[in-house]
C-alpha positions in Angstrom: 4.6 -6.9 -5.8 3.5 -4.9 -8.7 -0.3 -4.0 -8.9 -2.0 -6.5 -11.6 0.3 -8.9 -10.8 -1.1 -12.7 -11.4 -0.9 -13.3 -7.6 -3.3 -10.0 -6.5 -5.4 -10.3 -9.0 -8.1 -10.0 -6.4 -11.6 -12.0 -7.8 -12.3 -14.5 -10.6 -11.1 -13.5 -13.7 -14.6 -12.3 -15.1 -16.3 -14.2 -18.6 -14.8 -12.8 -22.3 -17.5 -11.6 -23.5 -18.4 -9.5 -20.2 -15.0 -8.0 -20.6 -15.3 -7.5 -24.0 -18.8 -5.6 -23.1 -16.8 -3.8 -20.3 -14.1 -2.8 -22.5 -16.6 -1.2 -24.9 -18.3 0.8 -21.8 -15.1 2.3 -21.2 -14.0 3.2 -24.6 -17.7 4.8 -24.9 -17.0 6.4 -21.2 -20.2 4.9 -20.5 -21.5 6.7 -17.1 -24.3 4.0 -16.7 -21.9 1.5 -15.9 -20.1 3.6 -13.1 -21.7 1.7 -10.5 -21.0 -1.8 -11.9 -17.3 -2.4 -12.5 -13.9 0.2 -11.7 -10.6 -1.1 -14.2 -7.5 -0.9 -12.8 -4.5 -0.4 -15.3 -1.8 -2.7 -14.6 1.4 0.3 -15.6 0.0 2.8 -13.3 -1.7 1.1 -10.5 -4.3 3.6 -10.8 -8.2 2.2 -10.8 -10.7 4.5 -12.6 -14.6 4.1 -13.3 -15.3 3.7 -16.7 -16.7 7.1 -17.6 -13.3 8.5 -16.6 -11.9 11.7 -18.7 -8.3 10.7 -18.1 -6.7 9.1 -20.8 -7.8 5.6 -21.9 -5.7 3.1 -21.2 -4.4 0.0 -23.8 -6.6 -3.0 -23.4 -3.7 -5.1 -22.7 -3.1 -3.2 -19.7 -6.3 -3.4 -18.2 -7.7 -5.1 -15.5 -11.6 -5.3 -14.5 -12.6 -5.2 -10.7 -16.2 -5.3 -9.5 -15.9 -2.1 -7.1 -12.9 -0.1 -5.5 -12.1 -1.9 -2.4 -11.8 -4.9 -4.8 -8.9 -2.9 -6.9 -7.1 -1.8 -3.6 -6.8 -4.8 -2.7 -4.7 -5.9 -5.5 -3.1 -2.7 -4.6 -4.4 -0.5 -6.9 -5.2 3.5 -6.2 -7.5 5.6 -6.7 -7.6 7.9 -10.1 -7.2 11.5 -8.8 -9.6 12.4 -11.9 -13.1 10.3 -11.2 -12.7 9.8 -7.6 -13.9 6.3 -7.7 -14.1 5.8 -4.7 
C-alpha cells in the first residue's frame, strides 16, 4: 500500500479551516507550529515539520498528521532534512 493511501490515513481527517491554517504555517515555515502537527507528502512518503527547508510540497499532495508516530503509521518516513522525529 502506498503511503497516503485512503485506507492508512492514520487519524480523523482534521477540520478545513485547521488545514487551511496548517497549510499557511508551512508555506510561512512557521517554527512555532513544529510541535503541533508533521505533514506527510503523499508522492514521497516522507513526513516533515512545518518549518522544514526542503522543498515545499503541492497542497494536493499533502497530508496533516498530529505528531510522527502518527505519520509512520500510515507509513510515512522521516525527512532526512528536519529530523522530525
Amino acid at each position: 500500500m502506498t503511503p497516503g493511501t485512503q485506507a492508512d490515513m492514520g487519524p480523523a481527517p482534521i477540520p478545513a479551516a485547521e488545514a487551511d491554517l496548517w497549510w499557511e504555517a508551512v508555506e510561512n515555515r512557521d517554527a512555532s507550529f513544529d510541535a503541533i502537527f508533521r505533514t506527510g507528502v503523499r508522492t514521497t512518503g516522507i513526513y516533515c515539520r512545518p518549518a522544514c527547508p526542503a522543498r515545499r510540497p503541492f497542497r494536493r499532495n499533502v497530508v496533516f498528521f498530529p505528531d510522527g508516530p502518527s505519520a509512520q503509521r500510515a507509513g510515512f518516513r522521516a525527512c532526512l532534512r528536519c529530523r522530525p522525529e
